[in-house]
C-alpha positions as CSV (number, residue, x, y, z in Angstrom):
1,X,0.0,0.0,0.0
2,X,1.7,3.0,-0.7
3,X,1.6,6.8,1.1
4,X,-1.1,8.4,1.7
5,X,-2.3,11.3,-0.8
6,X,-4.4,14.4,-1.0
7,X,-7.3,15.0,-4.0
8,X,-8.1,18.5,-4.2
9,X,-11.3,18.9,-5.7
10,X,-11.0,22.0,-7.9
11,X,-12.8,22.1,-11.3
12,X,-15.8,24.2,-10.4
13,X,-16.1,27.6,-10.9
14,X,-17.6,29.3,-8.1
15,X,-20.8,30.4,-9.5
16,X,-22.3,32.1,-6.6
17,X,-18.7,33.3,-6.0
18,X,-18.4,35.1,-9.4
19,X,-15.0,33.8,-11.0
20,X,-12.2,31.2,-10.1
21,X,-12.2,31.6,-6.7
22,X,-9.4,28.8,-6.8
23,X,-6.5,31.3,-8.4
24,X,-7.8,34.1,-5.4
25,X,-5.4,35.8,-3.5
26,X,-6.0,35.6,0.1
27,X,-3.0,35.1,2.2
28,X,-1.2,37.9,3.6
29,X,1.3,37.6,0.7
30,X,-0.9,36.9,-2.2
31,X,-1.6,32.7,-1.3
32,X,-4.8,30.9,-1.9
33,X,-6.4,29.1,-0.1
34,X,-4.9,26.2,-1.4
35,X,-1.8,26.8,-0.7
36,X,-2.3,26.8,3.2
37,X,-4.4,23.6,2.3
38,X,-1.1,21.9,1.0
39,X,0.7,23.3,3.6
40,X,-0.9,22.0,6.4
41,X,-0.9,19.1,4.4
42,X,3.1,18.5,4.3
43,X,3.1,19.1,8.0
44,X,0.7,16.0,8.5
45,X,3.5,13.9,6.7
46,X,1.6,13.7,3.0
47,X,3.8,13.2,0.1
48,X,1.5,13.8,-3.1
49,X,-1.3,16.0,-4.0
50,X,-3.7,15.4,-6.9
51,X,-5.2,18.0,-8.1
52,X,-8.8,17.8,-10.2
53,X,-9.2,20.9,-12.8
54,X,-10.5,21.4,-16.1
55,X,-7.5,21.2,-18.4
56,X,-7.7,24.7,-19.6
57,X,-6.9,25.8,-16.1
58,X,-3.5,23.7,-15.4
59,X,-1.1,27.0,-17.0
60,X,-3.0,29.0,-14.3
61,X,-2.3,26.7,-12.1
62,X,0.7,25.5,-12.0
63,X,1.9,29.3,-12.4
64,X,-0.3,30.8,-9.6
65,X,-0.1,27.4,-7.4
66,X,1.6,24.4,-7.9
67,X,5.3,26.2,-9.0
68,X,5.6,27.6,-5.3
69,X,6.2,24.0,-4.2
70,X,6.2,21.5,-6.5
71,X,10.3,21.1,-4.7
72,X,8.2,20.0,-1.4
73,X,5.4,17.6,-2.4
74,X,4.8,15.1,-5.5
75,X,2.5,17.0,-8.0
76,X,-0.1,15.5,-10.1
77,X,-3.4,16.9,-12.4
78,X,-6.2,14.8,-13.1
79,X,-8.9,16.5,-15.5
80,X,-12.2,17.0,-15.5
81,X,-14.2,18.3,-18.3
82,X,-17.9,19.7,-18.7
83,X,-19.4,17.2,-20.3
84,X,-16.8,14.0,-20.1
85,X,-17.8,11.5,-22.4
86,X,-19.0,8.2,-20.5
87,X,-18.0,4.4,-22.1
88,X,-21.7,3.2,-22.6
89,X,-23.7,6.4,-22.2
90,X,-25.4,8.2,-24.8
91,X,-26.1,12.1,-23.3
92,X,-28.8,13.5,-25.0
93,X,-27.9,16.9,-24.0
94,X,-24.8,19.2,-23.4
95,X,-23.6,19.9,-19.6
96,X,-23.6,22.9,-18.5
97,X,-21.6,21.8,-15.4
98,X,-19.3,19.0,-14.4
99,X,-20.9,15.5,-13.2
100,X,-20.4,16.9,-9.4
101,X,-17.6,15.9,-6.7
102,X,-18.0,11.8,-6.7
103,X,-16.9,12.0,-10.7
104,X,-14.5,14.2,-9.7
105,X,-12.9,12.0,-7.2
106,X,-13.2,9.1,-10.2
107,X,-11.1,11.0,-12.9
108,X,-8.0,10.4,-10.1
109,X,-8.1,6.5,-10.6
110,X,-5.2,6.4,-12.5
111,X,-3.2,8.5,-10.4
112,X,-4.2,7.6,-6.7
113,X,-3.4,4.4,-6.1
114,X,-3.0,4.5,-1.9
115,X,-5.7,5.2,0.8
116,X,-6.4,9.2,0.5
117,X,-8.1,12.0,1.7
118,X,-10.5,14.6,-0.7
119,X,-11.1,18.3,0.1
120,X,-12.4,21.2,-1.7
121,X,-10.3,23.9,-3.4
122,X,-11.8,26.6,-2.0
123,X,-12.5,25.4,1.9
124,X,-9.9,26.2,5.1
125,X,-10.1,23.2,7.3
126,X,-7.6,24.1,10.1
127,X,-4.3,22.4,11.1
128,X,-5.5,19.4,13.4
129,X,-7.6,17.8,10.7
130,X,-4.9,17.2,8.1
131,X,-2.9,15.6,11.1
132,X,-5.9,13.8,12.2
133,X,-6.5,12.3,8.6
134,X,-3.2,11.4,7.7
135,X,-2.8,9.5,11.0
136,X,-6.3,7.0,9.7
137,X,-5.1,7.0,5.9
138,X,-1.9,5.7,7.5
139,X,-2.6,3.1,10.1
140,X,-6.6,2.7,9.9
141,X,-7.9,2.8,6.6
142,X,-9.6,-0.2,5.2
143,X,-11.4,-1.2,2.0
144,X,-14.5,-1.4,4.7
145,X,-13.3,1.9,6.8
146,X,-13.1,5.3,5.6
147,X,-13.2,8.6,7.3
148,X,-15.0,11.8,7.6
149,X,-13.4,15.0,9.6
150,X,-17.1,16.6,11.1
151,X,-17.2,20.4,11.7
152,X,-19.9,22.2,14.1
153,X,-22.6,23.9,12.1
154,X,-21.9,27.2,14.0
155,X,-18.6,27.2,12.8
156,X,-18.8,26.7,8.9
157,X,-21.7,29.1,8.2
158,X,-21.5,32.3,6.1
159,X,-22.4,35.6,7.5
160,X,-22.9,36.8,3.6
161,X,-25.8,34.6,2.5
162,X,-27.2,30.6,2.3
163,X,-24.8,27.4,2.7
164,X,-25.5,24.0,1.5
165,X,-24.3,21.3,3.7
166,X,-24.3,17.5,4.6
167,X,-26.2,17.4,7.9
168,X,-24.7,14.0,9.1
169,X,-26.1,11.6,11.9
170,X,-23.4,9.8,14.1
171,X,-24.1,6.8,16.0
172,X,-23.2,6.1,19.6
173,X,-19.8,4.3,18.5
174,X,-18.9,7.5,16.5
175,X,-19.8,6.3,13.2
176,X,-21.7,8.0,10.5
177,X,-25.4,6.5,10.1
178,X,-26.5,8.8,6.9
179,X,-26.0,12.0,5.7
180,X,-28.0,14.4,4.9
181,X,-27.6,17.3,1.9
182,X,-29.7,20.0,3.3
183,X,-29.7,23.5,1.0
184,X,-29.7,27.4,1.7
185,X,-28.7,26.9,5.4
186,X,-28.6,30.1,7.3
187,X,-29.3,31.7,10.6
188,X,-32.4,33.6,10.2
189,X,-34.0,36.8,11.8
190,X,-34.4,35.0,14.9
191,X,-30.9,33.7,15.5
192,X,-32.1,30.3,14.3
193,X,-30.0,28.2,12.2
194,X,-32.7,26.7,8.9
195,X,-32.7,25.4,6.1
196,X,-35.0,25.2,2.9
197,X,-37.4,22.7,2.2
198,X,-39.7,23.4,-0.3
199,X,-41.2,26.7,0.7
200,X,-40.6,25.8,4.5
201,X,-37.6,26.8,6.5
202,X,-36.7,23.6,8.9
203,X,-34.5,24.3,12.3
204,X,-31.6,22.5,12.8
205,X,-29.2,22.8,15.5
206,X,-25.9,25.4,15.7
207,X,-24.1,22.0,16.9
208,X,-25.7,19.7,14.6
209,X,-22.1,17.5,13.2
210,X,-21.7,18.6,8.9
211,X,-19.3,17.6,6.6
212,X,-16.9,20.3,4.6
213,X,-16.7,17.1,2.2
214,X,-13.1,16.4,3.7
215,X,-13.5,12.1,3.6
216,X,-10.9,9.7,4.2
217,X,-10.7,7.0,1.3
218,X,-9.3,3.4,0.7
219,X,-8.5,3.4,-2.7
220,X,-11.2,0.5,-3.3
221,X,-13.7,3.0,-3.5
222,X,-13.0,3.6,-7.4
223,X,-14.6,0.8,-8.3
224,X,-17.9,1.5,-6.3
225,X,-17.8,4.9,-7.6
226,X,-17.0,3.6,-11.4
227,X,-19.9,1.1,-11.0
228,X,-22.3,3.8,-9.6
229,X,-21.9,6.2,-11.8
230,X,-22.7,4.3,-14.7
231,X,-25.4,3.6,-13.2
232,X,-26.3,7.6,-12.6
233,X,-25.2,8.7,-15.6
234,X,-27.7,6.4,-17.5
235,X,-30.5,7.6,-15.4
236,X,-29.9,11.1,-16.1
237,X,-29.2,11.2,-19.7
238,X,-31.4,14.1,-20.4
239,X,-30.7,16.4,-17.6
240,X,-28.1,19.0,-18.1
241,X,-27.7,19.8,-14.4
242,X,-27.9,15.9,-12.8
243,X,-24.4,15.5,-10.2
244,X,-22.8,12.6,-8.5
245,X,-22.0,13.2,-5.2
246,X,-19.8,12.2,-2.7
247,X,-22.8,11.8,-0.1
248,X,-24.7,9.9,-2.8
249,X,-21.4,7.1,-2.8
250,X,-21.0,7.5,0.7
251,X,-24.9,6.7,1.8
252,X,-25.6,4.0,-0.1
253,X,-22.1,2.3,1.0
254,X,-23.3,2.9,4.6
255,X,-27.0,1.4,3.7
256,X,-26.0,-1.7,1.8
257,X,-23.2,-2.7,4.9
258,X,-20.2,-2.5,2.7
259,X,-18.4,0.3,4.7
260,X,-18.6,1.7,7.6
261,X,-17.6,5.8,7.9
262,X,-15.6,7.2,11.2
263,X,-16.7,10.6,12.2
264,X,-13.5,12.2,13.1
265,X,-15.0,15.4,15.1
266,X,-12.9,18.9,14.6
267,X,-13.6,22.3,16.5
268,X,-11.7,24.0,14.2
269,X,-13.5,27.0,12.9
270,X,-14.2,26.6,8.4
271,X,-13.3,28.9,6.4
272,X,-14.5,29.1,2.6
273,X,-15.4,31.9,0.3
274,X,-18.6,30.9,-1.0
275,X,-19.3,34.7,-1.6
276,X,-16.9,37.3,-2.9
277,X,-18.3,38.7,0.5
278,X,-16.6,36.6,2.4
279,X,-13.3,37.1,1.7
280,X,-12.2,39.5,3.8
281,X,-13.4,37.3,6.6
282,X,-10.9,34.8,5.4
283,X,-7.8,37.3,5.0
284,X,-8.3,38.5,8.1
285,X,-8.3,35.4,9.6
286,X,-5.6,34.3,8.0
287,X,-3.7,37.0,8.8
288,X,-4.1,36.4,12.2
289,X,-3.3,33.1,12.5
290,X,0.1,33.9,10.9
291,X,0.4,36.7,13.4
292,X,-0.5,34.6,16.0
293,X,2.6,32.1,14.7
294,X,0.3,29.1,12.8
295,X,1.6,30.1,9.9
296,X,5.1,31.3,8.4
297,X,5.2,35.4,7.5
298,X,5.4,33.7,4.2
299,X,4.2,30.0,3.6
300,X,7.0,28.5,0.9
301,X,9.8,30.9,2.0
């Protein structure tokens, strides 16, 4: 089994975001958010990063990203396009968006071939839970044991607008029973935290456990996610918008007994730009943390 890796998921373009949010510069020296992701990633002890773009992006990327330390971690691109042709599938209609995060997890295959962990481009997760996850990819994971790092509602929500989230449900032992993807999640008027469902707003709870979509794989997984996306892709032939999810994989692994899914809790506090708002929340808070010694003045030196 070989090292442990890290799958950035990073082929979307931010729509409610308004541009590549990816290639932003938010660090007090001009880094993305990226860049502190890797970071805190070589700290934990990973060797290799993957990341998933569309292939027009990679110049951007490796001159905005990856060329600041391609010296200090194993670089690799996997590519995923709008509208991927499919062995099997006819589409009967043009994408207008990628096939969502579980295809974009699928285009690694051929470049992942250890137990690793998957995170969004554009999410801060905090130092303790790339040391938390590296420590399961490297001694724990299992073809029947994967890995979620859980963050506190109160902590990942946007003061700028409406979240989506997986709402997930933890058993007594700690392990994930199902997860929920619950949309436009905000604290309303009344200081309570809601979401949308239909045209009712539904309480949840500020300390209700959701995932930032940071999972812990075994490498096995790509053929449960080959088999059931075929399987999704036929099914939604005609729908321009239809997406794959993570949560999708992940539930029905859970229902049928195949897997079982270790909530790994972290109080960390998220950080994401979902809104152009929201980044100066994020500079500032990075800036801080560097002041307050988490980080280097500047991260590669």
């Amino acid at each position: 089994m070989g090292k442990p890796a890290l799958l950035v998921l990073a082929a979307g373009m931010g729509s409610r975001y308004g541009g590549l949010k990816q290639l932003d510069e938010i660090g007090p020296n001009g880094e993305t958010i990226i860049e502190y992701s890797v970071f805190d990633a070589i700290r934990a002890g990973f060797e290799k990063v993957v990341f998933v773009i569309r292939k027009e992006f990679e110049d951007a990327f490796v001159e905005k990203i990856t060329s600041k330390f391609k010296d200090k971690i194993e670089v690799h691109f996997a590519y995923q396009a709008v509208n991927s042709p499919i062995d099997g599938v006819e589409l009967k209609t043009d994408r207008v968006k990628p096939w969502g995060t579980a295809h974009a997890v699928l285009v690694a295959d051929e470049v992942v071939d250890a137990p690793f962990a998957v995170i969004n481009a554009d999410d801060y997760y905090g130092v303790e839970a790339y040391q938390a996850m590296h420590d399961f990819l490297s001694n724990d994971a299992r073809p029947d044991l994967y890995c979620l790092i859980g963050y506190i509602m109160k902590n990942t929500l946007s003061d700028n607008g409406h979240v989506n989230r997986g709402v997930c449900k933890v058993d007594d032992g700690g392990f994930l029973s199902g997860m929920n993807e619950r949309l436009k999640i905000q604290r309303d008027e009344d200081g309570v935290v809601r979401y949308q469902d239909g045209e009712t707003r539904v309480a949840l709870s500020d300390e209700d456990i959701v995932s930032m979509n940071m999972f812990g794989f075994h490498h096995d997984i790509f053929k449960t996610i080959k088999k059931g996306f075929l399987e999704f892709a036929k099914a939604n032939t005609e729908d321009p918008k239809a997406e794959y999810f993570i949560p999708l994989v992940v539930n029905q692994m859970i229902n049928d007994g195949s897997m079982r899914m270790q909530v790994i809790p972290s109080g960390d506090k998220w950080y994401g730009v979902t809104y152009r708002e929201d980044k100066e929340e994020v500079t500032a808070a990075l800036a801080n943390l560097t002041k307050e010694g988490a980080y280097p003045d500047a991260l590669w030196g």
